[in-house]
HTML snippet that shows the backbone in 3Dmol.js (N, CA, C, O; Angstrom):
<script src="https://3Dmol.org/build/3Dmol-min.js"></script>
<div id="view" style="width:600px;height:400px;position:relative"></div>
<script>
const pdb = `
ATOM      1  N   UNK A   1      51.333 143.837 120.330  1.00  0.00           N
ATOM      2  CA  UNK A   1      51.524 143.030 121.520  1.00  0.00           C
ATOM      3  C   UNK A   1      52.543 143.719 122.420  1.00  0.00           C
ATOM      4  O   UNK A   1      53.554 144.221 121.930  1.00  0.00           O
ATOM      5  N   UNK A   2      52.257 143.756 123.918  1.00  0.00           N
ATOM      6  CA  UNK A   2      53.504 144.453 124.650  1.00  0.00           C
ATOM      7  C   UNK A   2      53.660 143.534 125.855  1.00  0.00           C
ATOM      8  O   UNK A   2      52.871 142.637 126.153  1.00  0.00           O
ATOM      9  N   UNK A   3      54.443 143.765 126.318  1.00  0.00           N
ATOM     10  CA  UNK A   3      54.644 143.170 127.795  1.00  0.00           C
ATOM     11  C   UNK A   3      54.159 143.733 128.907  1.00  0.00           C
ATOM     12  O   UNK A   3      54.444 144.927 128.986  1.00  0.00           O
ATOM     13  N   UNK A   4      53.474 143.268 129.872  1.00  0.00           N
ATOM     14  CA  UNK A   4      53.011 143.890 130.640  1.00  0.00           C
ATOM     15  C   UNK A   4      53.606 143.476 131.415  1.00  0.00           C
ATOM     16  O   UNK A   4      53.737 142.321 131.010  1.00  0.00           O
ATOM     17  N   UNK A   5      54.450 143.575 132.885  1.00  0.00           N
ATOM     18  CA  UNK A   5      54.752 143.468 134.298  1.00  0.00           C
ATOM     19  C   UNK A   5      53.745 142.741 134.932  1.00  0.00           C
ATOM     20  O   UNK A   5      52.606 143.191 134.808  1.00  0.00           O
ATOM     21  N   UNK A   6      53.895 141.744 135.568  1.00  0.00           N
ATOM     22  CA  UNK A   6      52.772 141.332 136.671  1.00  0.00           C
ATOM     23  C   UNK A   6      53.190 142.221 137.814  1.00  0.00           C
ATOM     24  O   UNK A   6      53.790 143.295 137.875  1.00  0.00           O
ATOM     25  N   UNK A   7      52.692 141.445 138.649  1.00  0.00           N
ATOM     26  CA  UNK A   7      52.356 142.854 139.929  1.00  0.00           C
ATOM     27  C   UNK A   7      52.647 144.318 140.095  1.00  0.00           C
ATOM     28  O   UNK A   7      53.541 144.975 139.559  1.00  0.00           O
ATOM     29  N   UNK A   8      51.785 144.675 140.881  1.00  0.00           N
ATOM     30  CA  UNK A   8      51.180 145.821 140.868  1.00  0.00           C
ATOM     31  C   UNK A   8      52.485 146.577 140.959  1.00  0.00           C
ATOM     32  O   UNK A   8      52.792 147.113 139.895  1.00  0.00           O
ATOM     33  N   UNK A   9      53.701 146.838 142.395  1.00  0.00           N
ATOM     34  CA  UNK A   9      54.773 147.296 142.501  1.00  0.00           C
ATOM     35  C   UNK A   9      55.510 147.196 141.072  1.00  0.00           C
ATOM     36  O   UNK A   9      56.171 148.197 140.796  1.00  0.00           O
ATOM     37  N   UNK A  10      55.511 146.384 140.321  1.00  0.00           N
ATOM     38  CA  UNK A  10      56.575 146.119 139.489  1.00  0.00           C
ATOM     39  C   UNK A  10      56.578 147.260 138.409  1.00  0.00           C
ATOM     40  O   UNK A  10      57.446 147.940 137.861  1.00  0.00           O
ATOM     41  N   UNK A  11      54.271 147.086 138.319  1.00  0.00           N
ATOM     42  CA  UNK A  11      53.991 148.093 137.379  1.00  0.00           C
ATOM     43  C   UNK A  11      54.223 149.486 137.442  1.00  0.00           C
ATOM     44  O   UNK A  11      54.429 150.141 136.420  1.00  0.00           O
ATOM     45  N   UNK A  12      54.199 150.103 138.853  1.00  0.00           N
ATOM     46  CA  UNK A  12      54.236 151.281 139.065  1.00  0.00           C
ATOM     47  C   UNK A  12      56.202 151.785 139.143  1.00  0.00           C
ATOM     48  O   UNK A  12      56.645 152.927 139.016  1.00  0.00           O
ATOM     49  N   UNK A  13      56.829 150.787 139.330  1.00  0.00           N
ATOM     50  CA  UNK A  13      58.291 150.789 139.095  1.00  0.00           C
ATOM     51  C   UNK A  13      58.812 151.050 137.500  1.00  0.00           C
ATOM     52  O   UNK A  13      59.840 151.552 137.045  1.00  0.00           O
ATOM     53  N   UNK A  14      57.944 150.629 137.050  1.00  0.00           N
ATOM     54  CA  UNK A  14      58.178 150.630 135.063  1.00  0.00           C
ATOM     55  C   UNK A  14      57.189 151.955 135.054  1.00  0.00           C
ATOM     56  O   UNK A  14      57.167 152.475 133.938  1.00  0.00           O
ATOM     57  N   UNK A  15      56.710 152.344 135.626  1.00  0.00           N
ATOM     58  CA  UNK A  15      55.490 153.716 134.912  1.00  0.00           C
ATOM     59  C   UNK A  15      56.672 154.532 135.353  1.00  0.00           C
ATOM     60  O   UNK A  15      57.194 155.295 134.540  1.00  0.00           O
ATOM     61  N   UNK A  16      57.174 154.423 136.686  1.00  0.00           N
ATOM     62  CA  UNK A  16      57.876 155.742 137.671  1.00  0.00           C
ATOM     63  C   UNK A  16      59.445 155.911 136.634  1.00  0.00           C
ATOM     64  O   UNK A  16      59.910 157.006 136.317  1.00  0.00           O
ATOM     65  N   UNK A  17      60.133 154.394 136.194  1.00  0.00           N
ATOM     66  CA  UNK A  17      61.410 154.669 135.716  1.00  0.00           C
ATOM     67  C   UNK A  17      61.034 155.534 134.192  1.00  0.00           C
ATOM     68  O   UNK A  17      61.628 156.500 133.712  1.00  0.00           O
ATOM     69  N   UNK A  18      59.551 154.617 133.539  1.00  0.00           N
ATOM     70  CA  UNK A  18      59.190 155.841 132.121  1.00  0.00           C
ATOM     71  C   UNK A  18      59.306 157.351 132.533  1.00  0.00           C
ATOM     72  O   UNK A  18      59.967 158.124 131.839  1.00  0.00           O
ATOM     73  N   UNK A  19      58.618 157.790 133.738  1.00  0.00           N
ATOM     74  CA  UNK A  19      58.560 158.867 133.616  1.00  0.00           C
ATOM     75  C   UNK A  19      59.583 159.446 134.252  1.00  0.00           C
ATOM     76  O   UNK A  19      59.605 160.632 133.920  1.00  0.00           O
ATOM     77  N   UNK A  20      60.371 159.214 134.943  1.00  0.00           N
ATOM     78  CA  UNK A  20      61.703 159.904 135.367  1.00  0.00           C
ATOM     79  C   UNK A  20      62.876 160.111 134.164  1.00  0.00           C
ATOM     80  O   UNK A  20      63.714 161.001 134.019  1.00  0.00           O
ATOM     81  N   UNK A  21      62.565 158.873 133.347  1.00  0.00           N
ATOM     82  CA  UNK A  21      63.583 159.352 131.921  1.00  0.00           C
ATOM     83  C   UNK A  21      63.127 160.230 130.890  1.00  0.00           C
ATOM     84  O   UNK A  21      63.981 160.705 130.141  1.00  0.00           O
ATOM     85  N   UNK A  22      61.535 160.621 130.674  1.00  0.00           N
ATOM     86  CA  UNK A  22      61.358 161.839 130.331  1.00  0.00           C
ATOM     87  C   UNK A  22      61.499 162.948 130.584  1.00  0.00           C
ATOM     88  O   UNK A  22      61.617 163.889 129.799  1.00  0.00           O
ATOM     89  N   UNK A  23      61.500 162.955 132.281  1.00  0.00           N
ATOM     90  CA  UNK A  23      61.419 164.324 132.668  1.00  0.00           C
ATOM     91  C   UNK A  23      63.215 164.498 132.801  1.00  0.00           C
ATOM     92  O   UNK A  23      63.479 165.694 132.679  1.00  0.00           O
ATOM     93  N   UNK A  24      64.412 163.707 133.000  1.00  0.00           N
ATOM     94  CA  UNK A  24      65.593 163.980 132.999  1.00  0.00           C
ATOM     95  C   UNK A  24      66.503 162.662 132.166  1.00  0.00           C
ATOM     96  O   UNK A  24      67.087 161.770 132.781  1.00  0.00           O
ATOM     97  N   UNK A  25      66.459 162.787 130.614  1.00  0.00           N
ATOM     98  CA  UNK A  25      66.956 162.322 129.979  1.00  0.00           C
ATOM     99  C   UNK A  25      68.340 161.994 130.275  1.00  0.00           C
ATOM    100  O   UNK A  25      68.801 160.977 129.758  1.00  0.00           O
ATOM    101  N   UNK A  26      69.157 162.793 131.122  1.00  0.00           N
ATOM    102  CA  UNK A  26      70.727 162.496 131.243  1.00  0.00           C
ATOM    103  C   UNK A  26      71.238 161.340 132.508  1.00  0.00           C
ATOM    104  O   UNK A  26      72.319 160.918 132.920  1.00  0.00           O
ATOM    105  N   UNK A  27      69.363 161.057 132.926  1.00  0.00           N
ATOM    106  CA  UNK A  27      69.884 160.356 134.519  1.00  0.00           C
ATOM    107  C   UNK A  27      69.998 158.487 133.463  1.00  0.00           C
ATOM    108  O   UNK A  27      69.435 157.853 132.571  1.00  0.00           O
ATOM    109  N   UNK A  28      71.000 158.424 134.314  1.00  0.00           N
ATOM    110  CA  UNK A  28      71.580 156.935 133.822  1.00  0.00           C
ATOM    111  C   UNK A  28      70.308 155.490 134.256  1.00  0.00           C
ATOM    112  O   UNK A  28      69.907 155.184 135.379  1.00  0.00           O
ATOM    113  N   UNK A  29      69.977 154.912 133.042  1.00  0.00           N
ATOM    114  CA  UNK A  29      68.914 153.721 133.242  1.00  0.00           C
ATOM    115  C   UNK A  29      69.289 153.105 134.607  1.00  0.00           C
ATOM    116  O   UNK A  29      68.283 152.894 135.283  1.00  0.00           O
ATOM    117  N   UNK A  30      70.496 152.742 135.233  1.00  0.00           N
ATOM    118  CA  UNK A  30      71.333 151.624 135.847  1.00  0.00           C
ATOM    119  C   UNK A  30      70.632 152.353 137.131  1.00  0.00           C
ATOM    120  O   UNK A  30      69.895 151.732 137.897  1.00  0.00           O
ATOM    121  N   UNK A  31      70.905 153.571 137.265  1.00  0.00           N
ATOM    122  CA  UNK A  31      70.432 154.374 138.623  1.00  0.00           C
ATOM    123  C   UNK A  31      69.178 154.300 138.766  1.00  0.00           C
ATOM    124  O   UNK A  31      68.656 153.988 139.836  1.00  0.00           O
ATOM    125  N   UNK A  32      68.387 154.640 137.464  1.00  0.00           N
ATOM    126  CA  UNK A  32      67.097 154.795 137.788  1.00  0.00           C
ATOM    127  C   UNK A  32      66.143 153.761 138.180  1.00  0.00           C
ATOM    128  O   UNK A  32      65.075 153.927 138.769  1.00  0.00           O
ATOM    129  N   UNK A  33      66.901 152.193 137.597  1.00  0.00           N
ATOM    130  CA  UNK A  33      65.834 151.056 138.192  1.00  0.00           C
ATOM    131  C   UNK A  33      66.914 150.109 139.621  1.00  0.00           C
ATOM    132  O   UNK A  33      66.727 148.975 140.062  1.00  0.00           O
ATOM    133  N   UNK A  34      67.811 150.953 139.942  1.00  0.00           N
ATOM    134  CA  UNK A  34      68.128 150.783 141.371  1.00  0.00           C
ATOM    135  C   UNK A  34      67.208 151.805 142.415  1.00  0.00           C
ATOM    136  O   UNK A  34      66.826 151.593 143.566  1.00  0.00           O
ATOM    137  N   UNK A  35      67.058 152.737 141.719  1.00  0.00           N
ATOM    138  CA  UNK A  35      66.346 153.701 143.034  1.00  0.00           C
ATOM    139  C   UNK A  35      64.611 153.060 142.865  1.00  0.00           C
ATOM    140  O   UNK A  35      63.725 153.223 143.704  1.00  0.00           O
ATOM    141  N   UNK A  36      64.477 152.316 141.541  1.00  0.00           N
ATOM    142  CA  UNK A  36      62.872 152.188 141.606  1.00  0.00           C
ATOM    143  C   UNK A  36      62.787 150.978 142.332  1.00  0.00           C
ATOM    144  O   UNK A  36      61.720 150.617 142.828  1.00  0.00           O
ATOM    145  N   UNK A  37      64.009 150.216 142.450  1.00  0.00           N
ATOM    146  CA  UNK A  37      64.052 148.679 143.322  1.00  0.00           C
ATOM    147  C   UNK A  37      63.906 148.905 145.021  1.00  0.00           C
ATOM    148  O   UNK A  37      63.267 148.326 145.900  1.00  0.00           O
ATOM    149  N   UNK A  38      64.876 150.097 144.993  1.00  0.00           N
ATOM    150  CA  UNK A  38      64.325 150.434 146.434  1.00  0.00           C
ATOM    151  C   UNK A  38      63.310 150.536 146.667  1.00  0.00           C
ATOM    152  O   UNK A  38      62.690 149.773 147.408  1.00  0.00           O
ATOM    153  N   UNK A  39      62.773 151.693 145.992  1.00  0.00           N
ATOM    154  CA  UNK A  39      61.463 152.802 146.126  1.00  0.00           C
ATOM    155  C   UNK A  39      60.448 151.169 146.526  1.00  0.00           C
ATOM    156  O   UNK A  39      60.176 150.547 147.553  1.00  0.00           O
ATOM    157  N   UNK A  40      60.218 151.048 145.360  1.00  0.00           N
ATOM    158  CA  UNK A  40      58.877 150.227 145.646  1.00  0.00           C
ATOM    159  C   UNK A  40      59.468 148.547 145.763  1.00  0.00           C
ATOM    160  O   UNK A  40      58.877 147.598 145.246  1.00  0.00           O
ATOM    161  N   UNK A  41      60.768 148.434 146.566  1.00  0.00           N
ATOM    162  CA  UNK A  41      60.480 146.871 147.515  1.00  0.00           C
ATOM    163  C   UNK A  41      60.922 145.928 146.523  1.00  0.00           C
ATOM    164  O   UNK A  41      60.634 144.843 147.028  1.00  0.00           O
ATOM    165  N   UNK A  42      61.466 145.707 145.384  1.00  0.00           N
ATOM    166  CA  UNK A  42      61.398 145.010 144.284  1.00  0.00           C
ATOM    167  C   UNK A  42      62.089 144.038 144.751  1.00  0.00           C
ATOM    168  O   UNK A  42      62.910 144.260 145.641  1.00  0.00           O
ATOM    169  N   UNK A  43      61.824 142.303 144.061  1.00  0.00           N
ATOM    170  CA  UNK A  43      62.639 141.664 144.816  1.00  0.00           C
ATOM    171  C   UNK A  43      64.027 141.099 143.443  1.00  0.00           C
ATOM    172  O   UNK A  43      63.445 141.337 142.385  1.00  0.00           O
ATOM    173  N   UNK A  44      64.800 140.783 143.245  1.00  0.00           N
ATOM    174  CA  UNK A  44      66.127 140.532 142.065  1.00  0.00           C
ATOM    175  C   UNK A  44      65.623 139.969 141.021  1.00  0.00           C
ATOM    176  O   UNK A  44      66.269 139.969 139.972  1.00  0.00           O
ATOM    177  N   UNK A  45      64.227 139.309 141.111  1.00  0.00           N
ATOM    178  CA  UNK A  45      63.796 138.969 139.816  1.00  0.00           C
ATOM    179  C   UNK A  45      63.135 139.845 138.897  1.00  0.00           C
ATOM    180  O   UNK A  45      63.157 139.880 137.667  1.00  0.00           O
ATOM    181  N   UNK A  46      62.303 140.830 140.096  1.00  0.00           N
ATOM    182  CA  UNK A  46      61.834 142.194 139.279  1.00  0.00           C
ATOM    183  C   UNK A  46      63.246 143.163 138.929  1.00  0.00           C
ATOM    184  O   UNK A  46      63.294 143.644 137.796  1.00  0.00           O
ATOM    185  N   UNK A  47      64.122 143.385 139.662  1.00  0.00           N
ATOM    186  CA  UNK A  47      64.900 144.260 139.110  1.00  0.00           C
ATOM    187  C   UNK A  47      65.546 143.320 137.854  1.00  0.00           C
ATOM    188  O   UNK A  47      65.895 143.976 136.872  1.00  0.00           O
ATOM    189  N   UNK A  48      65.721 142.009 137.789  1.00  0.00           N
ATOM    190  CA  UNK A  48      66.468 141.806 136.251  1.00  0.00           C
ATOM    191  C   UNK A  48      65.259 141.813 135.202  1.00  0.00           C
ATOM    192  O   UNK A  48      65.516 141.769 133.999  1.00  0.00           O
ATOM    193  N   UNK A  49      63.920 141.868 135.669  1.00  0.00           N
ATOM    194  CA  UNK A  49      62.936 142.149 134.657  1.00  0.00           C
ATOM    195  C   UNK A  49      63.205 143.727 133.956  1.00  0.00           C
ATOM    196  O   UNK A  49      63.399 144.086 132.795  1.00  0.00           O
ATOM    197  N   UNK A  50      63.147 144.195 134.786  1.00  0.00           N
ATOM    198  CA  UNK A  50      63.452 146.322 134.730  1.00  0.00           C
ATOM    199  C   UNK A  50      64.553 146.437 133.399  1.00  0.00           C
ATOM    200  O   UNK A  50      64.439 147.006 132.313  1.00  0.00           O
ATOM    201  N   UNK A  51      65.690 145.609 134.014  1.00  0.00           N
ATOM    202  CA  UNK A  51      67.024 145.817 133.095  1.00  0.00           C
ATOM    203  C   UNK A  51      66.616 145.311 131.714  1.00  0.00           C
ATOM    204  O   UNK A  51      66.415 146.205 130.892  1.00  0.00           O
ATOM    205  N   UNK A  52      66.464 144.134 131.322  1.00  0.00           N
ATOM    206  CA  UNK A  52      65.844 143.242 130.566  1.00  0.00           C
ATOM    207  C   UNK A  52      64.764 144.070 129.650  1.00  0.00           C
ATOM    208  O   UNK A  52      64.907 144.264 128.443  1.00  0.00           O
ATOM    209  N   UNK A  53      63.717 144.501 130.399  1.00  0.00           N
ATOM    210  CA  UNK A  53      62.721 144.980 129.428  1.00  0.00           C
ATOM    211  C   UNK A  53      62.939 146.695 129.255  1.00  0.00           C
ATOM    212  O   UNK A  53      62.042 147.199 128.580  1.00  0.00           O
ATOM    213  N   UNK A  54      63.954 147.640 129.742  1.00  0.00           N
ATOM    214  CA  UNK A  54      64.024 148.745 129.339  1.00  0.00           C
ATOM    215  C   UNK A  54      65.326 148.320 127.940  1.00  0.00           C
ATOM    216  O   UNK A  54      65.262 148.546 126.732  1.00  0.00           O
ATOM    217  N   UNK A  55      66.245 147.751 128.638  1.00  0.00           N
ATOM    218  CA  UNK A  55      67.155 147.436 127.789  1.00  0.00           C
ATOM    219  C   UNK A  55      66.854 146.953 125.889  1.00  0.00           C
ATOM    220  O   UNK A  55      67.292 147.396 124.827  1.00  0.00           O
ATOM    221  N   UNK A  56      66.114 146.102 126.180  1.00  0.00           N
ATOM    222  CA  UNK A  56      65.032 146.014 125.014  1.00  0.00           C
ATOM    223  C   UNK A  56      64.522 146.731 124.383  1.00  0.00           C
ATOM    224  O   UNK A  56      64.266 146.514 123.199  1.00  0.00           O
ATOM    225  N   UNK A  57      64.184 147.962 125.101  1.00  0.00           N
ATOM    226  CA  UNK A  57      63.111 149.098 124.543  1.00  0.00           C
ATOM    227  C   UNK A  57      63.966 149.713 123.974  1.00  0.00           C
ATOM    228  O   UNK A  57      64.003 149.875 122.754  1.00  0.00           O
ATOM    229  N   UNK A  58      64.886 150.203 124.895  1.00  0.00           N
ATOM    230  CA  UNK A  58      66.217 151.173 123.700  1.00  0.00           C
ATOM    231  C   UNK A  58      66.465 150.723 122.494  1.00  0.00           C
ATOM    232  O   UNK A  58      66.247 151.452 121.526  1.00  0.00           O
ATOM    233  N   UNK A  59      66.997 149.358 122.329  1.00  0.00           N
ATOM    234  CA  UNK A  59      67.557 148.752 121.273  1.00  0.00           C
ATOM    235  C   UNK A  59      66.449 148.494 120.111  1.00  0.00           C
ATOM    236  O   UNK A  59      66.719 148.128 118.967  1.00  0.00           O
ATOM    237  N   UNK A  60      64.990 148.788 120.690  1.00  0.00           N
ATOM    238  CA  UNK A  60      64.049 148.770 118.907  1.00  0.00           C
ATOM    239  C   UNK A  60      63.641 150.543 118.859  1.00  0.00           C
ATOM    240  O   UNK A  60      63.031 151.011 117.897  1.00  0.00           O
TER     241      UNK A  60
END
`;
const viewer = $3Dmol.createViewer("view");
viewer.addModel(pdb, "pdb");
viewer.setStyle({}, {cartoon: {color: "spectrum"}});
viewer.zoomTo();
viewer.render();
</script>
């Protein structure tokens, strides 16, 4: 079972922050789903989703 993001922006904000922490492991989570809140328009409920569900991911 996983979580999926509703809308579309939110999804491509969670694909863009996955793949920016592969390609530069040292860039800080905190930065990376502030620049994806910009990037794609997010409104404070998607960015505490971002924090919330990466934050999660680290910790299993």
């Amino acid at each position: 079972m996983s979580i999926q993001p509703e809308g579309e922006d939110l999804r491509k904000a969670t694909k863009w922050i996955s793949t920016e922490r592969m390609s530069n492991q040292e860039a800080k989570l905190s930065d990376l789903i502030q620049q994806a809140s910009i990037k794609f328009d997010l409104p404070p409920t998607d960015t505490e989703f971002l924090m919330r569900f990466f934050s999660n991911k680290d910790t299993k």
